[in-house]
N, C-alpha and C positions, 0 to 999 in steps of 0.2 A: 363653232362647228368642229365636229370631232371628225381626225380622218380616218376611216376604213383605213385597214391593213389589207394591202393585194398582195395575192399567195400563186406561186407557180406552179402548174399541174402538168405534169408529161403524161399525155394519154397518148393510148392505143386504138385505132380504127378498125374496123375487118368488113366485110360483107364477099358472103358466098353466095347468098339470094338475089338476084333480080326480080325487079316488081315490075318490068315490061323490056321489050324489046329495047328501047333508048335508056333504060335505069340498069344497065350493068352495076357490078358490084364495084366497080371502080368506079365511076357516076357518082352511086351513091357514099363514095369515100368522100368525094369529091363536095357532094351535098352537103355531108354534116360537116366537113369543115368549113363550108359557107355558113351555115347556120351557127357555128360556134359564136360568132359574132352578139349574139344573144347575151350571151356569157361575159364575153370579155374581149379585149384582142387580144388573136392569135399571133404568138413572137414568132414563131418557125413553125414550116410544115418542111416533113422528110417525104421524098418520092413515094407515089407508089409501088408496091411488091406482090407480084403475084406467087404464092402461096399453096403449099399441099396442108389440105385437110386434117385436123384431127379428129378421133370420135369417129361416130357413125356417118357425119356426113360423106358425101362424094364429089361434089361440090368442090372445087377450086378457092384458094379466097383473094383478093384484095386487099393489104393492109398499108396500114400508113400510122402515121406517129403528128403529133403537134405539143407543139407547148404554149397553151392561155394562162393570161393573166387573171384572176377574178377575183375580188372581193368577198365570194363564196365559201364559206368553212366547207369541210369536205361535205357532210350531210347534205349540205346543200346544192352542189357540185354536185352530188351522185344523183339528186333529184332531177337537175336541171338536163344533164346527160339523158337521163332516162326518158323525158320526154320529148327529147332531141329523135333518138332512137324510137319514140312513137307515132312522131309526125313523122318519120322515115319508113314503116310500115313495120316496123319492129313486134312480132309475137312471141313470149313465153312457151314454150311447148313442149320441146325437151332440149336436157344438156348436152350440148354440142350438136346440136340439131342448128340445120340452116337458119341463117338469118340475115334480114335485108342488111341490117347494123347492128355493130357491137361496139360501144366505146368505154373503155375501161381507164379506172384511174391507173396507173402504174407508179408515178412518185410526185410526190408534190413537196414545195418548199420549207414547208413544215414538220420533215421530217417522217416519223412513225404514227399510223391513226389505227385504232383498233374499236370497232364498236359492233355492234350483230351482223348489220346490213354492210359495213364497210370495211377493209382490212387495207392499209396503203404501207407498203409498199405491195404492189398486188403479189399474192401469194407465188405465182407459177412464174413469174416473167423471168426468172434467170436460167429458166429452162426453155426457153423459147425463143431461136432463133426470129422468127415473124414477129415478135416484139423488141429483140433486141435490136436488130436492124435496121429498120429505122428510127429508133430511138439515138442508135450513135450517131445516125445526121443529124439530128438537131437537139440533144444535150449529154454527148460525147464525155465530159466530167463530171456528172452530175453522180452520185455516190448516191449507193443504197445505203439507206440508213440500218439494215440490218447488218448487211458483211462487209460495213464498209468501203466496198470495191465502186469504181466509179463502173459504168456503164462498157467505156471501152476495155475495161476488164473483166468483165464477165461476160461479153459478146466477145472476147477472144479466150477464153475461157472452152466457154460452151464449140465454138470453133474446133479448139483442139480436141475436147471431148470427141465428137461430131468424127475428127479424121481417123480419130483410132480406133470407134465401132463399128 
């Protein structure tokens, strides 16, 4: 028997759509990380943070961060995400347009991934407070494999940016 290799993935959660009165976007934060279960076990979830909007939404968001385990290569991971995000009520329609869920890969144990549909470390997240933040509750050390910096460093980074604009 040969064993799978399990791989860490620090994803990213958001929802600024509710899909009813009881499925706020924290709800639904709350949902796909039950569902991640699917996937793999979930090592840490970081609080949720409610959030200003980028883009055209108006919309408020809910985000949160986790780190699964999974035996998933990324391609795979971003398939499985995706339909996570469909049984969630998840619609394509436009960029940065509301959505029930968004779960993004951010970094995974593997280092750097680059292919049409997938780019890991995600391109934008060091600019992102709402991703950094809860990222450093639950993998605080964990180093971009582009610039090196761990997490805590570039969520105080961005910080400092942040107080002198």
């Amino acid at each position: 028997m040969v064993d799978t290799p399990a791989y860490l993935y620090a994803l990213a959660l958001g929802s600024n759509r509710p899909l009813s009165a009881r499925r706020t976007p924290a709800r639904l934060v709350d949902e796909a990380a039950a569902l991640m279960g699917r996937i793999g076990p979930v090592l840490a979830r970081s609080p949720t943070i409610e959030t200003a909007p980028i883009g055209p939404s108006l919309r408020r968001y809910a985000n949160a961060a986790l780190l699964i385990e999974s035996p998933l290569a990324p391609h795979a991971m971003l398939a499985a995400l995706q339909a996570i995000e469909r049984d969630l009520g998840r619609r394509r329609f436009r960029r940065w347009g509301a959505r029930s869920i968004d779960i993004d890969i951010i970094l995974w144990s593997g280092g750097a991934w680059n292919s049409r549909a997938l780019t890991i470390p995600h391109p934008a997240f060091r600019v992102r407070a709402f991703v950094l933040t809860p990222l450093l509750n639950i993998v605080p050390d964990w180093r971009d494999p582009r610039s090196g910096l761990t997490v805590r460093h570039l969520a105080a980074r961005l910080a400092k940016a942040a107080s002198r604009g």
